[in-house]
C-alpha positions in Angstrom: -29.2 23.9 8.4 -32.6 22.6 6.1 -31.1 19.2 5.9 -30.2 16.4 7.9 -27.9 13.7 7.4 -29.8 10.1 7.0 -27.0 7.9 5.5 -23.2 8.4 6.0 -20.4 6.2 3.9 -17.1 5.9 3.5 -16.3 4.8 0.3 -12.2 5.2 0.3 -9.7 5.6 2.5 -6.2 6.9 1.7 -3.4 8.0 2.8 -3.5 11.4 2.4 -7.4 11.5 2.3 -10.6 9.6 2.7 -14.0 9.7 0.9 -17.5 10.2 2.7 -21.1 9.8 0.8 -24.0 11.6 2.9 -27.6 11.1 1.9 -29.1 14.2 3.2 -32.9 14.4 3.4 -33.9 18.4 3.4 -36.3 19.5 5.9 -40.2 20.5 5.2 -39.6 18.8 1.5 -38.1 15.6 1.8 -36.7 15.4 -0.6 -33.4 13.8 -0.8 -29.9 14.3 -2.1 -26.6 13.4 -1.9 -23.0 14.7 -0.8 -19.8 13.5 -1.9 -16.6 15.1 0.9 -13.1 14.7 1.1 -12.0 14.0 4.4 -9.1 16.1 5.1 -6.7 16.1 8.5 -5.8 19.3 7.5 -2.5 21.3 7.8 0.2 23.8 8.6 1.5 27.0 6.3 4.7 28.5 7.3 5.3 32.2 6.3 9.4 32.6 7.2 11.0 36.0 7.4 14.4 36.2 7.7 15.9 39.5 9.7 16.4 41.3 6.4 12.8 41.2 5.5 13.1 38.4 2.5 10.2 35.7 2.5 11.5 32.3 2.6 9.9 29.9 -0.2 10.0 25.9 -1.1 10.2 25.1 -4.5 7.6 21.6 -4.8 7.2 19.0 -7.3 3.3 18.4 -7.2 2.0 15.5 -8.9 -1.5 16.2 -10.0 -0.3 19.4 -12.0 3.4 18.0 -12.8 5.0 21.3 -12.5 7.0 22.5 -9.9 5.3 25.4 -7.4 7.0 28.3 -5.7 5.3 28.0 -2.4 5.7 29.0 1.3 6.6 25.9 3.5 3.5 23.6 4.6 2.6 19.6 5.6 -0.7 17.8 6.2 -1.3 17.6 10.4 -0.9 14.2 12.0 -3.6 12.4 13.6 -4.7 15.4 16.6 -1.2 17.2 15.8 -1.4 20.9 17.2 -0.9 23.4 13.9 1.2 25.3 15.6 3.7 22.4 16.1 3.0 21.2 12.6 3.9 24.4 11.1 7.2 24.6 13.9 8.4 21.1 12.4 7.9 22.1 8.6 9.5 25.1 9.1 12.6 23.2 10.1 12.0 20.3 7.7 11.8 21.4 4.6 14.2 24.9 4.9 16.5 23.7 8.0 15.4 26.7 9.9 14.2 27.0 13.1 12.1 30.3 15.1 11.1 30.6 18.6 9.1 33.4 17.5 5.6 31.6 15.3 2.8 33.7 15.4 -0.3 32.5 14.2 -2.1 34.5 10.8 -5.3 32.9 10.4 -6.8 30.2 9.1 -8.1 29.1 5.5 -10.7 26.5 3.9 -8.6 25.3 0.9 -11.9 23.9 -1.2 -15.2 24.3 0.9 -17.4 23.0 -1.9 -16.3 19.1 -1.3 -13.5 19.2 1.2 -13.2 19.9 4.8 -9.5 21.1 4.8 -8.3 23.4 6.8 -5.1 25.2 6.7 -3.5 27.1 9.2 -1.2 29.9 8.3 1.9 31.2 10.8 4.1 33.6 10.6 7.9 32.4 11.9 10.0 35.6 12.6 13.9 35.7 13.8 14.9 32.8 11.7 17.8 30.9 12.7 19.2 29.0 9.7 20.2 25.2 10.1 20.0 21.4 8.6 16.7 20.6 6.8 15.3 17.0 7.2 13.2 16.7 4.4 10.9 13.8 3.8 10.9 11.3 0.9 9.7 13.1 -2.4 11.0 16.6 -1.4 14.8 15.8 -2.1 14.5 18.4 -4.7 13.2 21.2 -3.1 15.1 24.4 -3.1 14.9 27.6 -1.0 14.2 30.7 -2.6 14.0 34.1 -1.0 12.4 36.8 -2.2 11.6 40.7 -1.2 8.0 41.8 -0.9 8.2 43.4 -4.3 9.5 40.1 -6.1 6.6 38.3 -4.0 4.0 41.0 -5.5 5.7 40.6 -9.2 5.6 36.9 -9.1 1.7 36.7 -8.5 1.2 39.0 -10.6 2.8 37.4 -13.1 1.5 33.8 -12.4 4.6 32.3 -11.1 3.0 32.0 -7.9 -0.4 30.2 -8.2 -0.6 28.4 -5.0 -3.5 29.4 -3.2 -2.2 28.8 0.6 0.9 30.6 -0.2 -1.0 34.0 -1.9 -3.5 33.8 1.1 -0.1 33.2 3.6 0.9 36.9 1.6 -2.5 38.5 2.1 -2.5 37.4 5.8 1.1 39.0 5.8 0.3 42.1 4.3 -2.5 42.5 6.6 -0.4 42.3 9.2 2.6 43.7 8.6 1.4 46.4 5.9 4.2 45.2 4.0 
């Protein structure tokens, strides 16, 4: 690092993320800048397989690009939540399935220019199906299951533009070879 950090300042906090300003003062020069970061808790990805070898998908109202996404199940990590129990109880909340097999992918930084997200991905094999318990907001979600050919033609195509859920595939593929 050339810099250090002279002056740090939360400037929002909200419920999903907070706001920091860093002055940092570079070393040798002096000179001084400054840093605007989103502080993220982060969060859990769930890549669900059933037996038959279909990917199990959400379909997601999101807000800031009013459009619904095809996406692979996720939620933001509480307060010094484990991933691997986030992703567990995600899994179960918003498809109603449940695995005692949850492997874990690898990890992502969703936007490391401003943000420190981080998004763990996991891979839940042997899928029991069951009851969702979805959340206020997601009433409207529906499961959608697709081969590894429809996944491929739906990137491809743009109909899958979430970035956790194409790096969830690519973490797949590397994997499994799929």
């Amino acid at each position: 690092m050339n810099f250090k950090v002279v002056k740090r300042e939360t400037i929002f906090h909200g419920k999903v993320f907070d706001v920091n300003v860093d002055e940092i003062e570079y070393n040798g020069t002096g000179n001084k800048a400054s840093r605007q970061v989103a502080i993220h808790p982060g969060g859990a990805v769930v890549l669900p397989v059933t037996n038959d070898g279909k990917i199990v998908f959400v379909t997601q109202y999101r807000y800031p690009h009013n459009e619904v996404l095809l996406e692979l199940p996720a939620g933001k990590l509480e307060k010094g939540e484990d991933p691997f129990l986030c992703a567990s109880r995600e899994l179960t909340e918003e498809t109603g399935y449940t695995s005692d097999k949850i492997t874990k992918l690898g990890k992502i930084y969703t936007t490391p220019g401003f943000c420190n997200e981080i998004l763990y991905i996991y891979l839940a094999e042997d899928i029991i199906p069951g009851i969702h318990a979805r959340e206020e907001g997601e009433e409207g979600m529906e499961i959608v299951e697709l081969t590894a050919d429809e996944v491929d033609d739906k990137i491809r195509s743009g109909k899958i533009v979430d970035a956790k859920t194409i790096c969830g595939i690519a973490y797949y593929k590397l994997k499994s070879g799929y």
